[in-house]
C-alpha positions as CSV (number, residue, x, y, z in Angstrom):
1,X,-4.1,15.1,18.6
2,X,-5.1,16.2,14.8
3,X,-8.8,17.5,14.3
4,X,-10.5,15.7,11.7
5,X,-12.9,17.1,9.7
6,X,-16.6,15.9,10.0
7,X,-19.9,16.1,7.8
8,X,-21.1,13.9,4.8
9,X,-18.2,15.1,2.8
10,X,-15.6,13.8,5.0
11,X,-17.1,10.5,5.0
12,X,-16.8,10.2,1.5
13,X,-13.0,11.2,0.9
14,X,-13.0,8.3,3.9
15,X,-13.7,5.7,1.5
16,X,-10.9,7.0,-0.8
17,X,-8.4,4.6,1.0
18,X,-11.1,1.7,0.0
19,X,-10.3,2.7,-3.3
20,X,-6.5,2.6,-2.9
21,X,-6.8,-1.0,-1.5
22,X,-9.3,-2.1,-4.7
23,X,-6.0,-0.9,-7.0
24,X,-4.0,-2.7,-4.8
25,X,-5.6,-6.4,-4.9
26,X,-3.8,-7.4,-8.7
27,X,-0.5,-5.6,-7.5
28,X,0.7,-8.8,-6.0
29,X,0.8,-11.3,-9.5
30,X,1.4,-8.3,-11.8
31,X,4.6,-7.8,-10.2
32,X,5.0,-11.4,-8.9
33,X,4.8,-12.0,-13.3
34,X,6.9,-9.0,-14.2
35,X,9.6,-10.2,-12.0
36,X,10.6,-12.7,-14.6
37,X,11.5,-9.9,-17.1
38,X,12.5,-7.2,-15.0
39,X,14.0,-7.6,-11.5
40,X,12.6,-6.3,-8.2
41,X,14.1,-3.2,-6.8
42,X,14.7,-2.3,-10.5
43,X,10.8,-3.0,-11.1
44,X,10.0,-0.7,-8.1
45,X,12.4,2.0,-9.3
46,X,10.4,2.5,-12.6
47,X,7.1,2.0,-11.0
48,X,8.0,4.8,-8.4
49,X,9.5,6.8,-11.2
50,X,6.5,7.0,-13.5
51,X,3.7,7.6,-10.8
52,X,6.2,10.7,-9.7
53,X,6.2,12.2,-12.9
54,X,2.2,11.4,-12.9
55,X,1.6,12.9,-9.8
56,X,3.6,16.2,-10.9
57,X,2.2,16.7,-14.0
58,X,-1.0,17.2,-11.7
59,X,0.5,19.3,-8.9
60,X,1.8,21.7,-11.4
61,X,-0.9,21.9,-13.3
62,X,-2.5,23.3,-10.0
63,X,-0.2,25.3,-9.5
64,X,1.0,23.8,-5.8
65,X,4.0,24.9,-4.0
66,X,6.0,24.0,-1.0
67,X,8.0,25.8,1.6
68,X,11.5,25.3,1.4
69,X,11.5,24.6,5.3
70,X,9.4,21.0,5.0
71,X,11.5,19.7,2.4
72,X,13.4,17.3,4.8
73,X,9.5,16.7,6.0
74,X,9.1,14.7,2.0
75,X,12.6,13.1,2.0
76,X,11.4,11.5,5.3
77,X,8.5,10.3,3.8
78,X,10.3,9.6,0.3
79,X,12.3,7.0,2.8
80,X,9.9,5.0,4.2
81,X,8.1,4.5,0.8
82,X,11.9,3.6,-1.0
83,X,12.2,1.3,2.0
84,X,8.6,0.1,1.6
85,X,9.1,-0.6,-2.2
86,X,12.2,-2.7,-1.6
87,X,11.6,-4.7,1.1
88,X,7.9,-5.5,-0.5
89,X,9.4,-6.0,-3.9
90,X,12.0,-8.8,-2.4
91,X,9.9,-9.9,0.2
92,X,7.0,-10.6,-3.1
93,X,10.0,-12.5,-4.6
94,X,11.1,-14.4,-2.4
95,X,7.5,-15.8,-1.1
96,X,4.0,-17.3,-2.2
97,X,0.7,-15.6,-2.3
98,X,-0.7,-16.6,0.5
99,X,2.4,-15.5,3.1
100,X,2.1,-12.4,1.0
101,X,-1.9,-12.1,1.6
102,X,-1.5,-13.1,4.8
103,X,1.0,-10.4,5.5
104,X,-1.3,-7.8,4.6
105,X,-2.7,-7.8,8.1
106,X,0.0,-6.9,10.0
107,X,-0.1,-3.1,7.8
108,X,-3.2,-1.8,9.7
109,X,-1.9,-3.0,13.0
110,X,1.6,-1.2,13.2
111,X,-0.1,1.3,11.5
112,X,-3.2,1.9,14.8
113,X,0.3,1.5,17.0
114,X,2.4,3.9,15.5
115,X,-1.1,6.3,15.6
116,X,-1.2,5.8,19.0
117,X,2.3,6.3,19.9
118,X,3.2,8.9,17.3
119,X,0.2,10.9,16.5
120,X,-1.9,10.5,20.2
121,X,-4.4,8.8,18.4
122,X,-7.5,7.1,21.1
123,X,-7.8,3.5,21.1
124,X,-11.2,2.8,22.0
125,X,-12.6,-0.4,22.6
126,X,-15.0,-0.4,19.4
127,X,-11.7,0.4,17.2
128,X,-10.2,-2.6,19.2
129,X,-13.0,-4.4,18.7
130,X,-13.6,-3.6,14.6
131,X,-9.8,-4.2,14.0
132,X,-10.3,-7.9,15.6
133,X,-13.5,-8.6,13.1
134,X,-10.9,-7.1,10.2
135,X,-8.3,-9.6,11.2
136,X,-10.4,-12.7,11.6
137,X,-12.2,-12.0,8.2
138,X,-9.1,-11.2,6.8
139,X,-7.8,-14.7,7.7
140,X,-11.0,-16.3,6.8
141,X,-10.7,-15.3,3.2
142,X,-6.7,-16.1,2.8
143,X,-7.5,-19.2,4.5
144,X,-10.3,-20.1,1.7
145,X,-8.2,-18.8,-1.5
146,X,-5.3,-20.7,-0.4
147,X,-4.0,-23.5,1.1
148,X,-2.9,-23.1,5.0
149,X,0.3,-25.6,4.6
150,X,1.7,-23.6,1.9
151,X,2.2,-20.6,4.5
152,X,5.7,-22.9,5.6
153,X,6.8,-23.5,2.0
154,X,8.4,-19.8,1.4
155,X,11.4,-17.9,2.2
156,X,12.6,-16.8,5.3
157,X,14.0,-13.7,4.6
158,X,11.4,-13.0,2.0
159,X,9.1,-13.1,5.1
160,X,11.1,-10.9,7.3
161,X,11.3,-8.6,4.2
162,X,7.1,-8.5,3.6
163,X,7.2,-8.0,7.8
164,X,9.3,-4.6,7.1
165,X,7.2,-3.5,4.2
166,X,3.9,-3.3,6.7
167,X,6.2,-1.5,9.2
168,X,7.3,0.9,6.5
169,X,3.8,1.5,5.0
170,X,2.4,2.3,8.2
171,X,5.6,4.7,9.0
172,X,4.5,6.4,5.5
173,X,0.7,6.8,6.9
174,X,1.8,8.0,10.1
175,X,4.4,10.1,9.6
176,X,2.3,11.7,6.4
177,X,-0.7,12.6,8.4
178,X,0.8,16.3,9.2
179,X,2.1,16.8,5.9
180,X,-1.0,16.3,4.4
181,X,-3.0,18.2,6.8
182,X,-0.8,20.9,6.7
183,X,-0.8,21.2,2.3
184,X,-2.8,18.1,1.0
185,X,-3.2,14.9,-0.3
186,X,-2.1,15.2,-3.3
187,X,1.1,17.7,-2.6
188,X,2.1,15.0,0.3
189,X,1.6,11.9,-2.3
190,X,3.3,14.0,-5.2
191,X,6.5,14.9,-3.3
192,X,7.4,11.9,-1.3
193,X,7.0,10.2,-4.2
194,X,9.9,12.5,-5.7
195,X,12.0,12.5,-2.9
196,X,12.0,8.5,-3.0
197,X,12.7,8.4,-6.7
198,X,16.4,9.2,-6.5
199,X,17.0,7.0,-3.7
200,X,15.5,3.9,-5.6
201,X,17.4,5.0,-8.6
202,X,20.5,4.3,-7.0
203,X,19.4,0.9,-5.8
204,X,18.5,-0.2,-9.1
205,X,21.5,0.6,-10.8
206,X,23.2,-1.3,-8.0
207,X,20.9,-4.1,-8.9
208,X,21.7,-3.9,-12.3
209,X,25.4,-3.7,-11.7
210,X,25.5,-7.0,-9.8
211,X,22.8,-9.4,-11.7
212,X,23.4,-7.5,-15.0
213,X,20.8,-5.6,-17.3
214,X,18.0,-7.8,-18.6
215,X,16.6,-7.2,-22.2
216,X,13.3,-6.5,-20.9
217,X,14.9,-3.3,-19.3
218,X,16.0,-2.7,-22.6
219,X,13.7,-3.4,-25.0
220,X,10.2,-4.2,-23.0
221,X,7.6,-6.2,-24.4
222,X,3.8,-4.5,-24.6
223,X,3.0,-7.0,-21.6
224,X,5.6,-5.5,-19.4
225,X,5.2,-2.4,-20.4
226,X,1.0,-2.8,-19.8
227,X,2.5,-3.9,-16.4
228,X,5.1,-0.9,-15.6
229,X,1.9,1.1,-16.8
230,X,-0.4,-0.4,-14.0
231,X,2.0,-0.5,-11.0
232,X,3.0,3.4,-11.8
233,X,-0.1,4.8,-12.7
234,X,-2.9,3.2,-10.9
235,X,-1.1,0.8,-8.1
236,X,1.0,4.4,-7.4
237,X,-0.1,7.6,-8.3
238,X,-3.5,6.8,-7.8
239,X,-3.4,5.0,-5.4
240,X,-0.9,6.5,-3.3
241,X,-3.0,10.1,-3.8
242,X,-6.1,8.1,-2.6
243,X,-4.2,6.7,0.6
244,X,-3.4,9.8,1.8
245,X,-6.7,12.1,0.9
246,X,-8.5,9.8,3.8
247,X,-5.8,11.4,6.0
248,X,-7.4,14.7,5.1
249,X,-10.7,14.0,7.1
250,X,-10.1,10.6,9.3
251,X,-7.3,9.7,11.7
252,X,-4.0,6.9,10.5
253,X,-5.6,3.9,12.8
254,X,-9.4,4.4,11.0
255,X,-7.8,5.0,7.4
256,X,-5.1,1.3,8.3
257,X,-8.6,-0.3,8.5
258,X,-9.1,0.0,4.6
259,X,-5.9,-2.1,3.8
260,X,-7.4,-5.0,4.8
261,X,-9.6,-5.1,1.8
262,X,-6.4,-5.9,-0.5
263,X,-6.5,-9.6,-0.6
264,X,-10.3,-9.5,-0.9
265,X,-10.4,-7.5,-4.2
266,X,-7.5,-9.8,-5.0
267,X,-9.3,-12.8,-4.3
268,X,-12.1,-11.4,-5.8
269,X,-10.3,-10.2,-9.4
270,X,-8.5,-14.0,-9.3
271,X,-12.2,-15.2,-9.4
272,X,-13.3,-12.9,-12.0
273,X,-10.2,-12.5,-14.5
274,X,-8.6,-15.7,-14.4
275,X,-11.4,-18.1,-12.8
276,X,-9.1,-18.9,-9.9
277,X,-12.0,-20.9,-7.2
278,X,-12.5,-19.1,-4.4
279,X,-13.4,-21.2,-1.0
280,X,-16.7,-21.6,1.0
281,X,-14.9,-19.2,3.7
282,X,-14.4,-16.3,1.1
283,X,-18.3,-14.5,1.3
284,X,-18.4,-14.7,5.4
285,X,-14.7,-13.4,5.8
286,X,-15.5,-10.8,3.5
287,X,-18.8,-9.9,5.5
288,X,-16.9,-10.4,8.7
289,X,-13.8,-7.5,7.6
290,X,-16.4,-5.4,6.2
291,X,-18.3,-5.3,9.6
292,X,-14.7,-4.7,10.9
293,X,-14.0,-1.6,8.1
294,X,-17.8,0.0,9.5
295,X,-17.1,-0.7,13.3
296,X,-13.6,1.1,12.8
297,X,-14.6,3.7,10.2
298,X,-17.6,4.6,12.9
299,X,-15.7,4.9,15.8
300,X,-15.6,8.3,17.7
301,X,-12.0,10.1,17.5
C-alpha cells in the first residue's frame, strides 16, 4: 500500500481534484456545441494536443526529467487517457446530458475498485458509507436538472462508449498513482499527456479521412477556437495537473470522490451563465454529495 502524506498541507493539495471537477462541469456542452464544427475524436485530438504542449512549456521551464526506464510507465498512461478521450468524445455525441451526467457516477466507483484491487487500497465502511451519500446526491441533483424519461431517449452505443470512458478515467487514476508518487503531479500529467498525443493524432486523421475535413478545422471561427482554448488549457492541462497532485498526498478511492462534483458545478454554471432552472432536489443533493466528499475525504487510510 502507498504512504500518503499527512498534515494541513496535504489536505489542501486534497481539494486540488475539487478543483479539477469545477473545470470539468461546462466540458460537457462546450464540446457537445463544438461538435457541430469540429468532429469528436478530431476535437479530442486538438484538445489533448494543446494542453500537452501547455503542460511542457511548464515542465521544462522546471527543468524536470525522466528516466529513460519509465517511459513505457507514460505510454501506459498516454493509453488510457487516448482511450478515455475517444470513447467520452463519441459516447458525448451520441447521447443527452443527462445519460452523460448520470454517467459521471460510475468514474469514482471503478475507480475505489480498481484502488482496491490494483493499488491494495482499504475499503472501510465510512468510505463505503460516504461513496453511497455521493451517489444518492449525485442522483438527486441529475434527477432535478433533468428529466428522468429522457435517460431512455439516447444512443446505445453512445452509452456503452460514456460506460468505457469512466473505466478508462479510473485506469488513468490508478495506474498514475506510482508515477506520480514516484516524480510528481505535474511530470505524470505532462507526459501521459505526450505519450497520448500521437496516438489520437492518428485517430483523427483517420476521422478526417472517412467523414472528410470540415472548414472549421480549417479555418476556425473565434467561438471554436475560445472552445479548443477551454477544453486544452483549463478542462486539460489544468485540470489534468490538478487530478493527479491529490494523488501526491491522498489515496485513488478518496481523490474518485471529487468527480462527483462535475454535474453539480455543471448544474450550477447552467443556472448561472445561461439561466437554465435548476430543480427543488438540486440544494439537498448537493448537501447530500458534499457530506459524501467529507465522509470519504475523512476516512482513515
Amino acid at each position: 500500500m502507498f504512504r500518503t502524506r499527512s498534515g494541513a498541507r496535504g489536505y489542501a493539495f486534497a481539494l486540488a481534484p475539487l478543483s479539477a471537477a469545477a473545470l470539468w462541469g461546462g466540458m460537457y456542452v462546450v464540446s457537445k456545441w463544438t461538435f457541430a464544427a469540429i468532429p469528436p475524436i478530431t476535437l479530442g485530438f486538438l484538445r489533448v494536443a494543446l494542453g500537452a504542449l501547455v503542460l511542457l512549456a511548464v515542465t521544462k521551464s522546471r527543468g524536470v526529467h525522466v528516466q529513460r526506464g519509465d517511459y513505457g510507465r507514460f505510454v501506459v498512461l498516454g493509453g488510457w487517457v487516448a482511450l478515455t478521450i475517444v470513447t467520452q468524445f463519441v459516447g458525448t455525441e451520441l447521447t443527452n446530458a443527462s445519460q452523460g451526467s448520470l454517467l459521471t457516477v460510475l468514474t469514482p466507483v471503478f475507480t475505489v475498485v480498481l484502488g482496491v484491487a490494483v493499488l491494495d487500497e482499504r475499503l472501510t465502511a465510512k468510505k463505503i458509507g460516504g461513496m453511497a451519500l455521493a451517489v444518492a446526491g449525485t442522483l438527486l441533483v441529475v434527477a432535478g436538472q433533468y428529466r428522468l424519461a429522457g435517460l431512455a431517449a439516447g444512443n446505445l452505443a453512445g452509452l456503452a462508449a460514456l460506460v468505457a470512458a469512466s473505466v478508462a478515467w479510473a485506469g488513468y487514476t490508478v495506474w498514475g498513482v506510482p508515477v506520480v508518487r514516484r516524480y510528481s503531479a505535474l511530470t505524470a500529467a505532462t507526459y501521459a499527456t505526450i505519450a497520448a498525443t500521437p496516438m489520437l493524432a492518428v485517430l483523427s486523421l483517420a476521422e478526417l479521412a472517412t467523414a472528410g475535413v470540415p472548414a472549421a478545422v480549417s479555418v476556425p471561427s473565434l467561438p471554436t477556437l475560445a472552445a479548443v482554448v477551454y477544453l486544452g488549457v483549463a478542462a486539460t492541462a489544468a485540470a489534468w495537473y490538478l487530478w493527479y497532485k491529490g494523488l501526491e498526498y491522498v489515496g485513488a478511492g478518496t481523490v474518485a470522490v471529487f468527480f462527483f462534483a462535475q454535474p453539480v458545478v455543471g448544474a450550477a454554471l447552467g443556472a448561472a451563465l445561461l439561466g437554465e432552472p435548476v430543480g427543488p432536489t438540486f440544494l439537498v443533493g448537493g448537501l447530500v454529495m458534499a457530506a459524501g466528499v467529507v465522509a470519504v475525504s475523512t476516512a482513515r487510510a
